[in-house]
C-alpha positions, 0 to 999 in steps of 0.5 A, a space after each residue: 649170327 643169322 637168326 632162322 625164323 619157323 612160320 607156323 600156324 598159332 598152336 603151339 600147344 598139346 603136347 605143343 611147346 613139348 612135341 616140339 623136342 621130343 616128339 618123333 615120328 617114329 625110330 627111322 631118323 631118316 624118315 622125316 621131312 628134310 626140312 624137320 632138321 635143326 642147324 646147329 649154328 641157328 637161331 630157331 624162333 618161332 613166327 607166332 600169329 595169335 589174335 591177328 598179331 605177329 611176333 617173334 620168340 625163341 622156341 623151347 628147344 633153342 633154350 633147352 639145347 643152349 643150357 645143355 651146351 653150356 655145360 649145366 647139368 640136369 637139374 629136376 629141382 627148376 622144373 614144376 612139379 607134375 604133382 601141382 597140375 591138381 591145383 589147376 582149376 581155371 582155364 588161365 591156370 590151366 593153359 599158362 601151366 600147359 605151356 609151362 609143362 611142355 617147356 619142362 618137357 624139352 628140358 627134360 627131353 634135351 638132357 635124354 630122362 626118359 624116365 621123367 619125361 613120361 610123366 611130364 608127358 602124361 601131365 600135358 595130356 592131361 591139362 589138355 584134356 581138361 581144356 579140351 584140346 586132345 579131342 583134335 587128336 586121334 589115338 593114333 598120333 597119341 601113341 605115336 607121342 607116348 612111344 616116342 617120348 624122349 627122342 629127338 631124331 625126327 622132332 618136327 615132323 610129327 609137331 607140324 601134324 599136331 600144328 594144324 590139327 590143334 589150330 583147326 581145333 582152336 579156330 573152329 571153337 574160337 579160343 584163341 585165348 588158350 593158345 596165346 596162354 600156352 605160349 605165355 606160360 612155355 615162353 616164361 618157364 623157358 626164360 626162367 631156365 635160361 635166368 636159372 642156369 645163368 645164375 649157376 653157371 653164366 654164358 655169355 650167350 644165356 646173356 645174350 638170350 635172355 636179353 634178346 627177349 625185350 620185344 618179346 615180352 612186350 608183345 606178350 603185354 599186347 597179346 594178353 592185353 587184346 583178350 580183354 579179360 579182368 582175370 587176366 590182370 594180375 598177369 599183365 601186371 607182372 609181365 608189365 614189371 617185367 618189362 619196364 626192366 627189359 626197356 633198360 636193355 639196349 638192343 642194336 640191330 643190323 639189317 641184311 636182307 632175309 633170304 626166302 625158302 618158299 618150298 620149306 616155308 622157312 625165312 632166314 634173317 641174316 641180320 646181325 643183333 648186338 644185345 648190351 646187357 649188364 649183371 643189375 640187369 640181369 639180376 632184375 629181369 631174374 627176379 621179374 621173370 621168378 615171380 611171374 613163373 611163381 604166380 602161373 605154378 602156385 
């Protein structure tokens, strides 16, 4: 299955790893750019460049999509409650569980709860004020957020604004580390969804998802690393168990030449990845994957 790959500038945060399933520009599904459109038989992963490193990881709306089309139904119970955002008082805590919400945000937003999903908005907003990082926004792109929670028909092209607002932001005050959180904390819940449902109701392709992640969490270990903060140990300890069960995984991969849209900005990888995966395994990467998501919400 070809993989499409999103090129983008390293903030995937505000209402970030969130804006990215549920934000619309406004009512007029027509209205975005033609690009701003998902394939139905893709792979939507995001070209993440944080701290000078490039990496590849799957974005919140390819999970979220693959768990509804599974067949699972909405289950609130997975998601963190919006009540523990109070808890959070340290930067680290506050960007992991930022990413964390707008990944809970997409979930939501894919199964159509809009009652739910204003909360869970509201909740971004407000860890993104305490990091400071709603000050890149005016109140205009706000708005348009907040009336437009819970719908999917135009989801990237009001996110492609919020990318280079945020990113001008971070790069300006030299916080790369926030956003290399945020995407930590967004890829973990969404994985912890995957692993969840998968245990509810298993798939080959959640399988294979799941699976597919080996290199990605060993370029998390590397991203984390290269901030060089001791509070960020015990993060890098759990993400290093992880890993160690991820490299049990055997991966085979394919190559055939990518394909190039330079005017949508889009890179198509058309190589073919064959992830061998088995139920030890995936019962390990659960229980890793559970604790790191317990330590980042507790």
């Amino acid at each position: 299955m070809p993989q499409t790959f999103f090129s983008f500038r390293p903030f995937l945060l505000i209402s970030g790893l969130a804006v990215l399933t549920f934000a619309a520009c406004n009512d007029n599904p027509t209205s975005g750019d033609p690009k701003d459109s998902l394939k139905d038989d893709s792979i939507t992963t995001q070209g993440v460049k944080v701290n000078g490193q490039n990496f590849m990881m799957p974005s919140p709306i390819q999970i979220a999509e693959l768990i509804k089309k599974s067949g699972a139904l909405y289950d609130k119970n997975i998601l963190n409650d919006p009540a523990n955002v109070s808890k959070y008082s340290d930067e680290l805590k506050r960007s992991l569980n930022m990413g964390v919400y707008g990944a809970d945000l997409g979930y939501i937003t894919m199964y159509d709860n809009s009652g739910d999903a204003l909360n869970y908005y509201k909740t971004v907003m407000t860890l993104g004020e305490q990091l400071k990082i709603t000050g890149s926004f005016d109140k205009g792109i706000m708005e348009r957020f907040g009336k437009n929670v819970g719908k999917k028909d135009s989801i990237l092209n009001l996110v492609g604004e919020a990318y280079r607002r945020s990113d001008d932001f971070l790069k300006d005050g030299q916080r790369d580390q926030v956003g290399g959180l945020i995407i930590t904390g967004g890829w973990v819940e969404s994985i912890f969804f995957a692993t969840s449902v998968y245990k509810q109701k298993p798939t080959p392709e959640i399988a294979t998802r799941i699976g597919e992640q080996k290199n990605t969490v060993a370029g998390l270990i590397k991203l984390i690393k290269g901030y060089n903060r001791e509070e960020y140990a015990p993060l890098i300890k759990l993400l290093e168990d992880l890993n160690a069960v991820y490299q049990t995984i055997e991966i085979r991969y394919t190559f055939a030449e990518p394909t190039h849209d330079e005017g949508a900005h889009l890179t198509t990888i058309n190589g073919q990845t064959e992830v061998k995966i088995t139920d030890e395994q995936l019962k390990g990467l659960t229980e890793k994957i559970t604790a790191i998501r317990n330590y980042i919400i507790n």
